[in-house]
N, C-alpha and C positions, 0 to 999 in steps of 0.2 A: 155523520160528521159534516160539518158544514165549512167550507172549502174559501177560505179570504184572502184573493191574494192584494197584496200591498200598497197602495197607490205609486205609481213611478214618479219618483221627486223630477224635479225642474231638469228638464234636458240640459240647460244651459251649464247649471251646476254640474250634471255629469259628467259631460265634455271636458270642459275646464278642469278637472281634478282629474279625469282620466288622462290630459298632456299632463299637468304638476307632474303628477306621480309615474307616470309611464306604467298604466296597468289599464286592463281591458277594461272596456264600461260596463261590465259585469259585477267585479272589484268597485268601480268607481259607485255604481247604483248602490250596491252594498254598506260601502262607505257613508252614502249621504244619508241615506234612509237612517242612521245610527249617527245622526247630526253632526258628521265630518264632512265640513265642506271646502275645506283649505290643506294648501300644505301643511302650516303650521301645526294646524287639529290633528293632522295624520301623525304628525311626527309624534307628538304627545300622547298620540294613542297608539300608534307602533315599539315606539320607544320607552316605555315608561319610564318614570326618573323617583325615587323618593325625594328629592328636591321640591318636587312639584306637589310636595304633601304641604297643606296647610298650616301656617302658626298657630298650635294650639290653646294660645291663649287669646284667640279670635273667640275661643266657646267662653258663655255666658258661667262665671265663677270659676274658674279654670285657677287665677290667680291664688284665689278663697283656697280650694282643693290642696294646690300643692302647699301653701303657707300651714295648714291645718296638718297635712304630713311629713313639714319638715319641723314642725312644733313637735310631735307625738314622738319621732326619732331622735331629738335630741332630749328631749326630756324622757327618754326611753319608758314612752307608753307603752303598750300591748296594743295592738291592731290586729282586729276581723277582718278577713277579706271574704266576704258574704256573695254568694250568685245563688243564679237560679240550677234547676238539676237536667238542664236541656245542654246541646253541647258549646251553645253561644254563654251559656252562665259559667259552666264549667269549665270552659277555654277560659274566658275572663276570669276566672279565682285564680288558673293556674297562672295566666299571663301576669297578675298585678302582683300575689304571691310573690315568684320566681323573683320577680323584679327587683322589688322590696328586700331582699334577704340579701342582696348587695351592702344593706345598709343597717341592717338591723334584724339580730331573730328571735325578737319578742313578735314575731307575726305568725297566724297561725290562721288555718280558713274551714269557711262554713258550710257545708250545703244542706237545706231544710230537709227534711223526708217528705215524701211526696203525698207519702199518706200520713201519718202524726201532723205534719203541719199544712202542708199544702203548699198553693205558689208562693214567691216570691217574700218579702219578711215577717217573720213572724218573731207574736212574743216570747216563743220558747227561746228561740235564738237572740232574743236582746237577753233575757233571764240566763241562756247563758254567759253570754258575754259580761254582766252583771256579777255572776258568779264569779269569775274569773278573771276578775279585777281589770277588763277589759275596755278603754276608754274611746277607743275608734272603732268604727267598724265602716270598712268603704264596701257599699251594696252596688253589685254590678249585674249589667240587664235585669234589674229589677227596684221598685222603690219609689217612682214618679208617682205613683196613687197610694200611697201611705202614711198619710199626714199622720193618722192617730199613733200610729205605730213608731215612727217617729219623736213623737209629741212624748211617748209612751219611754224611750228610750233617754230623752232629754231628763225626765223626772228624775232616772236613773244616773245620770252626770255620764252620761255614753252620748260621744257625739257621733254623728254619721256623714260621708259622702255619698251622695248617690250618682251612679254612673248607667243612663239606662236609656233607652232608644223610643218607647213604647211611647203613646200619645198622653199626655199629661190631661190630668181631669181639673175638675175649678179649681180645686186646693194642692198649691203646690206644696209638699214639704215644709217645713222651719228646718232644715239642715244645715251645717257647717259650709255645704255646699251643695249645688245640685248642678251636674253634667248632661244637660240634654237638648241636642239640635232643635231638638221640635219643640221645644218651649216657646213661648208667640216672640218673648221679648227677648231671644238669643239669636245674634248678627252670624252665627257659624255658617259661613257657607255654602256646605254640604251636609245635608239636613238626612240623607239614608243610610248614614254610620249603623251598625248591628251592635249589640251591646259592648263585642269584645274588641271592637273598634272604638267607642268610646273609652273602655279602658285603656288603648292602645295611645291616643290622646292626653292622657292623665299621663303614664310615664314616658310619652315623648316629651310632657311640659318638664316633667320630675328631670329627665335626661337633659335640658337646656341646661337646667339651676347644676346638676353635676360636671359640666362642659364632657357630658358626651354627644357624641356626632349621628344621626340618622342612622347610619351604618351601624354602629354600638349595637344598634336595637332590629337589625336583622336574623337575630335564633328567635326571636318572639315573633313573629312573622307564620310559621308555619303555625300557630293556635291559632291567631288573624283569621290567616286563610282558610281552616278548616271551618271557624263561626260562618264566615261570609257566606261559604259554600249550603252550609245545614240550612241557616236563617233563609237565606235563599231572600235577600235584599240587591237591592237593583246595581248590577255588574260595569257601573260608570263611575263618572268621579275617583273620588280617593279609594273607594271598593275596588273598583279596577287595579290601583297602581298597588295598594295589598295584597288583593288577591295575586298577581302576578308573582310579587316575589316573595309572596309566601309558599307558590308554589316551586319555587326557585330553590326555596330552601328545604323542604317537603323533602325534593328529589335530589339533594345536594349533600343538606346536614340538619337532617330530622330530628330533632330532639327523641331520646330512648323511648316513648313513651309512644310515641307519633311512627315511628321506626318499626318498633314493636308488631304494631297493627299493619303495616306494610309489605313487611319482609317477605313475606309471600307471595307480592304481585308479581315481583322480577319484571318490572318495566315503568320505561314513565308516568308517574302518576299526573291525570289532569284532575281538573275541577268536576268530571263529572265521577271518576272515582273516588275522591272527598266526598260528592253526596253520597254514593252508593254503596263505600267501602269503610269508609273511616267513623262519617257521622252517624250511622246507623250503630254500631259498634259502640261510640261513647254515649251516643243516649239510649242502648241498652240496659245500662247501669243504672241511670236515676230512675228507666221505667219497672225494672224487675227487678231491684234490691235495695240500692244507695247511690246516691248523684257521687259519693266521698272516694266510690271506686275509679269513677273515672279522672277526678283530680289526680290521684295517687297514681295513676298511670301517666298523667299527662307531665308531673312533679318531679316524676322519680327519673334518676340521673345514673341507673346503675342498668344496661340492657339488659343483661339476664333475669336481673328483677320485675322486667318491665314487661319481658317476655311473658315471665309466671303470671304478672297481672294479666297480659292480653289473653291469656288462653281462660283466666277468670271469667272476661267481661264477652269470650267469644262463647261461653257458656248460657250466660245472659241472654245473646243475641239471639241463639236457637231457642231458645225457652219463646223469645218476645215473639218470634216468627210463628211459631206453635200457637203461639195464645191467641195473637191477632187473629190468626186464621179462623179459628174454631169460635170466636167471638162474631168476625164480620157474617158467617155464615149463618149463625142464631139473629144476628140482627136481622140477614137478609129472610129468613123465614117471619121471623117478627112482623116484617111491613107486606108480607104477604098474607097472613093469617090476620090482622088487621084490616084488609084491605085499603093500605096506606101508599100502594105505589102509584095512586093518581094525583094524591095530595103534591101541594107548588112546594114544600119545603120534606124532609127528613129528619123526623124528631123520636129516635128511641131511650129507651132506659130496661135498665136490670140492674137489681141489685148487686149481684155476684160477678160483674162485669170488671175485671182489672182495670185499674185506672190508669197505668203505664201506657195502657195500648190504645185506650179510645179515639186518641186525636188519629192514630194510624187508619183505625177502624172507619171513622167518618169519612177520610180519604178516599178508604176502599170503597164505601156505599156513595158516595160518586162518582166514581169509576164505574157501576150498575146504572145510576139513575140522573145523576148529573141534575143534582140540586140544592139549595143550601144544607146543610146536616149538622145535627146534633147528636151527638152521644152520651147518656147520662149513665152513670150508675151511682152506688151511695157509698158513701166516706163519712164517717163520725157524725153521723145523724143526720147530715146533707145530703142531699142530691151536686154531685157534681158533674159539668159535663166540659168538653171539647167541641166545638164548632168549628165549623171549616166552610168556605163559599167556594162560588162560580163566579167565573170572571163576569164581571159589569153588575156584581149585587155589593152593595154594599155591607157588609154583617153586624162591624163595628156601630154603623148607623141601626139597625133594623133591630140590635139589642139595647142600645141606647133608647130606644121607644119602649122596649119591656123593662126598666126598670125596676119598675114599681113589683114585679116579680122577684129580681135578684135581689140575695145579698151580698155579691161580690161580683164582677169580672174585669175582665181584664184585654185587650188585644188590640189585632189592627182590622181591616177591611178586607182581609182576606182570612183570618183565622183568631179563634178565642178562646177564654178560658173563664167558666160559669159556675157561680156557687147558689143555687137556692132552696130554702124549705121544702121537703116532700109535700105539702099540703097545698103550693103552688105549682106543684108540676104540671096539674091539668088546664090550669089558666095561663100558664107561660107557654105549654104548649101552644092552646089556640091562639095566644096574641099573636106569636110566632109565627105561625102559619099562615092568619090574615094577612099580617103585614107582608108577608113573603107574595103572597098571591096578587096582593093589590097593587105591588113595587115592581116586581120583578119585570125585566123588560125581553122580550122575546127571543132578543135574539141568543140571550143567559139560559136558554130551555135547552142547547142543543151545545155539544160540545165543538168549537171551532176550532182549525186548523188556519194559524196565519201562513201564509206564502210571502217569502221574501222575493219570489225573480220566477217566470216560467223562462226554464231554458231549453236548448237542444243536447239532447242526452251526450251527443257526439266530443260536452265543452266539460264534462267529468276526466280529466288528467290525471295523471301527477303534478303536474305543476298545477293545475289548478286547485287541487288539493293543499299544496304546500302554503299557500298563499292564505287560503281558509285555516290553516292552523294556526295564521300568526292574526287572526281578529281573538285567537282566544285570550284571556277566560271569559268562556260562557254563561250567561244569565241572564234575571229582568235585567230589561233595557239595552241590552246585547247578547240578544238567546242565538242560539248554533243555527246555519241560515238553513232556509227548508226552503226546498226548489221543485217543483211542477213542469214534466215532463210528458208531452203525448206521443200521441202515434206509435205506441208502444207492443212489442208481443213478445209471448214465451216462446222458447227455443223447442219448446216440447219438453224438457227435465225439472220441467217447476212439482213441486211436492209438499205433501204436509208433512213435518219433524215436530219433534220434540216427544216428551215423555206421554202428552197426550196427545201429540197431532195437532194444537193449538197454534201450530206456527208455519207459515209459508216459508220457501225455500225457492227462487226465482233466478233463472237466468235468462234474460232481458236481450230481444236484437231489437235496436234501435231503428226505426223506420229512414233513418238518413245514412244507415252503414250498415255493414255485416258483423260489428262488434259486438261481442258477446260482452253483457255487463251483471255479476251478481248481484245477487239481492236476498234481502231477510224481510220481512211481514212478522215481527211479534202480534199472535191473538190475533191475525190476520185470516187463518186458515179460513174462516167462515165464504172470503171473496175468492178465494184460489177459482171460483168458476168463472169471474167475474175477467180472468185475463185469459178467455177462451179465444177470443177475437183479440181486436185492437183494443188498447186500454191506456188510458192515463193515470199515473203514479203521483204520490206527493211522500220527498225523502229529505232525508239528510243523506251526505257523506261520511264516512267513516273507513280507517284501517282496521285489514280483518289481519290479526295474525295468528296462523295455524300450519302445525309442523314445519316451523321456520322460516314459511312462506308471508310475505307483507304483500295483500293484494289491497285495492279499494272495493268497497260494498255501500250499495244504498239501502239505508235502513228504511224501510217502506213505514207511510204512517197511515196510510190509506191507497186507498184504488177505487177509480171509477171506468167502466165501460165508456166506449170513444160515441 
C-alpha cells in the first residue's frame, strides 16, 4: 500500500476558519482540504437547507419534459417509466412512478431483463410499449446513447424523455426531451447528479407547475439517498444536501419498501449502510432474477407485503454472494494457469460465467491484482463484459481507442459496460492490454492510501468524534477522514479473529499516554508481526457497539513498522 498523505492547505486559511468557527485546526484543516474556507461554506455544509437545491429548470429541456407530461396527463396518455435494473435505475422508476400516480394511473413501469435485452433501452420494450398503446415512455439513468432506438421508437408515435447522468456520445437522442448535466450545451450547474437525481429534478420541476413546496417532495428523498449512495457519485453539491435528508428520512419515515430492508438493523442508519445494506440487496434482484422485484418492493405501500418481498430479494442476495464467490475464484485460477498475473491490465472470459455478478467479480480481482479489469462471459451470441479501473487510468478513454472491437458500451472513467462479437475477443483483448501498458502511469500499479491529517493518537475523543460525525455523509469528494498515527505499540492482547484468523484485533498504548485505544485490521492479520516494536497506523474512527456498550475503535487500513 502506498501511504499519501495530503498536502496541508494554506495556514493562513486554517487559522482564520479555526477563530470563525471556534473549532480546533484539526477540524479547520479538515474543513479546507474539502474546499470550506469561510463561515458561510461551513454553514451550508453543516446546515444543509433544500432551499439551497437548484431551479430545476436551470437543466437544458427541463421546460420541453414537463410540457410533454403534462400533455400525456391531460389528454390521459399511458406512460412508461423505463430504468435501468441497477439500484440507481430502479430507485428512479419507483421515484418518477410513485410521483406520477398523484396525477394519473394510466402509468405503469419498465425494467429490461438483464439477459433477453440487456443494458439500458431496448426494442423489446418500445415493442412493448407499442403493444400497449403506450405513447410516453420517460427513460431514467439510461438513453443518452440511443439515438437509433429512439429514432426506432418515433416510427412507432411513442415519444420519449430521457433522464440519465452517463456521458452522452456524438449523437444526441431526437427526443421529446433529454435531461442531462453533462450534455456540452446544458448551463445545469451541478453536473454529478446520478440518474435518480436527475429524475428527482424532473418532479421537483412537475412539483413547481403543481404549487407544491420542496418539502412536499421529502418521502421521495430516501430512493435519492439510497441511488446516491450505490452509484457512489461525488458526496458535494446537491448530492450532499439529498443525501442528507434522504438519510433523515431513511431513519425517520422510510417508505414500506425501504423499511422492509432495514428493520433489522435496530439503529441509525448512515450512508455507509445504504452501500452495504440496502444496495446490495436491491441490485440482487436485477442480477439474479428481475430488476421488476426490486421496483415492486420499493412501490409497495403495504409493510407486511414489503416484508414478503424483502425476504424474496434477501434470497437473491445469498444466491448473488455464492455465485460471485465461486466465479471470482475460477477467474482467479484462470489468470494463473494463463500466466496472466504479469500482464498491465485483467481481461477474462467464460462462457457459463453469470452476468449478474461480473461487474462484482472484476472488483474482487482488483482487490488480488490492482489493475484495470474486464469480465466477459456470453449472452445471446455476444461476448458481454463489465470493466472496472484504478484510480488515475482512465477506462472510458482506453475503451474509446477499442472501438473498432465493440459493438456496444456504455460508462464512465471508472467503470463499464461492453458488448462484442466472440470473433473479436482475441483482438479486443490485446488492444486492451497494449493500450493499458503503454498509458498506465505508475503510480495506478499500486493501491493508495490518501491521509487526510497525521495526528497524535492522544486527540481521538468523544468530542472529537462527535464533530467528525456531523461532516457526514461520506463519499467522492468528501470521503470519511483517515488519520496517521506513530509511535505506536500493543499492549500485548493484539490477536488474529475472525472465522479464518484473517483479521487483527489491537489494543494500542499511545507513546504520549498510558491510554489504551482499540482497534480492528480487517485482512490485516498478515502484519500482526509488524506491531511487535513501535509501529505506525493509518485509520479511520468509528462507534463500536457491543453488548450495549458504545466505545470508539480505529478501523486499521494498514500498519507500518516505525
Amino acid at each position: 500500500m502506498r501511504w499519501t498523505l495530503k498536502p496541508i492547505p494554506d495556514n493562513h486559511l486554517i487559522v482564520n476558519l479555526s477563530k470563525e468557527l471556534n473549532v480546533d485546526t484539526e477540524l479547520a484543516t479538515l474543513l479546507v482540504q474539502r474546499g470550506i474556507e469561510t463561515y458561510e461554506q461551513a454553514k451550508h455544509f453543516f446546515r444543509p437547507s433544500l432551499t439551497d437545491l437548484y431551479n430545476p429548470y436551470l437543466m437544458k429541456d427541463m421546460d420541453k419534459a414537463v410540457a410533454r407530461i403534462e400533455k400525456a396527463i391531460a389528454s390521459n396518455e399511458k406512460i412508461m417509466v423505463y430504468g435501468d435494473y441497477d439500484v440507481d435505475g430502479t430507485s428512479s422508476v419507483a421515484l418518477v412512478y410513485s410521483y406520477l400516480l398523484q396525477f394519473t394511473n394510466l402509468v405503469t413501469t419498465y425494467i429490461p431483463d438483464r439477459y433477453a435485452e440487456g443494458y439500458g433501452i431496448s426494442f423489446l420494450g418500445i415493442d412493448y410499449a407499442a403493444d400497449n398503446d403506450i405513447s410516453l415512455i420517460i427513460a431514467l439513468d439510461c438513453g443518452i446513447k440511443e439515438a437509433k432506438k429512439v429514432k426506432y421508437a418515433t416510427e412507432k408515435n411513442i415519444d420519449f424523455i430521457i433522464c440519465d447522468h452517463h456521458l452522452p456520445g456524438v449523437e444526441i437522442p431526437k427526443a421529446a426531451a433529454v435531461l442531462n448535466p453533462k450534455q456540452l450545451d446544458c448551463d445545469y450547474p451541478f453536473k454529478e447528479l446520478c440518474g435518480c437525481g436527475v429524475g428527482f429534478k424532473l418532479i421537483q420541476a412537475l412539483a413547481e407547475k403543481n404549487h407544491q413546496t420542496i418539502e412536499d417532495l421529502a418521502p421521495y428523498l430516501d430512493l435519492v439517498a439510497a441511488a446516491i449512495a450505490a452509484d457512489i457519485v461525488p458526496m458535494d453539491g446537491e448530492n450532499r444536501i439529498l443525501a442528507y435528508f434522504g438519510l433523515k428520512q431513511i431513519n425517520s419515515n422510510p417508505r414500506p419498501g425501504i423499511k422492509a430492508l432495514i428493520h433489522q438493523l435496530k439503529k441509525e442508519i448512515t450512508i455507509t449502510d445504504v452501500v452495504f445494506q440496502i444496495a446490495p440487496r436491491v441490485n440482487a434482484a436485477g442480477r439474479m432474477k428481475h430488476g421488476n422485484h426490486a421496483v415492486e418492493l420499493l412501490i409497495e405501500e403495504d409493510f407486511d407485503t414489503a416484508i414478503n418481498f424483502a425476504k424474496e430479494i434477501e434470497i437473491y442476495n445469498t444466491d448473488r454472494r455464492a455465485t460471485e464467490k465461486e466465479i471470482t475464484e475460477q477467474a482467479l485460477k484462470q489468470i494463473i494457469e494463463k500466466g496472466e498475473d504479469k500482464n498491465s491490465a485483467t481481461v477474462v472470459f467464460n462462457k457459463n460465467w453469470h452476468k449478474g455478478v461480473i461487474g462484482i467479480v472484476a472488483s474482487r480481482l482488483i482487490e488480488t491484482y490492482h489493475k484495470p479489469t474486464i469480465v466477459f462471459t456470453e449472452s445471446n451470441g455476444f461476448y458481454v463484459a463489465s470493466a472496472r479501473s484504478v484510480n488515475g487510468f482512465d477506462l472510458y478513454d482506453a475503451l474509446e481507442k477499442c472501438s473498432e472491437y465493440m459493438e456496444q458500451f456504455g460508462g464512465h472513467t471508472h467503470a463499464a459496460g461492453i458488448t462484442i462479437l466472440p470473433k473479436n475477443y482475441p483482438l479486443f483483448k490485446e488492444k486492451f492490454e497494449n493500450i493499458v501498458a503503454s498509458s498506465i502511469k505508475e503510480t495506478s500499479k499500486t493501491p493508495e492510501i490518501l491521509i487526510d491529517l497525521e495526528i497524535d493518537l492522544s486527540s481521538v475523543t468523544p468530542k472529537f468524534y462527535r464533530i467528525l460525525k456531523q461532516l457526514e455523509p461520506f463519499g467522492p469528494a468528501n470521503m470519511k477522514p483517515v488519520f496517521l498515527s506513530t509511535g505506536l505499540r500493543d499492549n500485548g492482547y493484539g490477536k488474529s479473529v475472525g472465522a479464518d484468523g484473517n483479521h487483527v484485533k489491537l489494543s494500542i498504548i499511545n507513546g504520549a499516554d498510558s491510554k489504551t485505544y482499540n482497534a480492528i485490521g480487517f485482512n490485516l492479520a498478515d502484519k500482526y508481526a509488524l506491531t511487535n516494536g513501535g509501529f505506525q497506523a493509518v485509520y479511520t474512527v468509528e462507534e463500536n457497539q457491543w453488548n450495549g456498550n458504545t466505545s470508539l475503535q480505529l478501523m486499521l487500513k494498514d500498519i507500518k513498522q516505525e
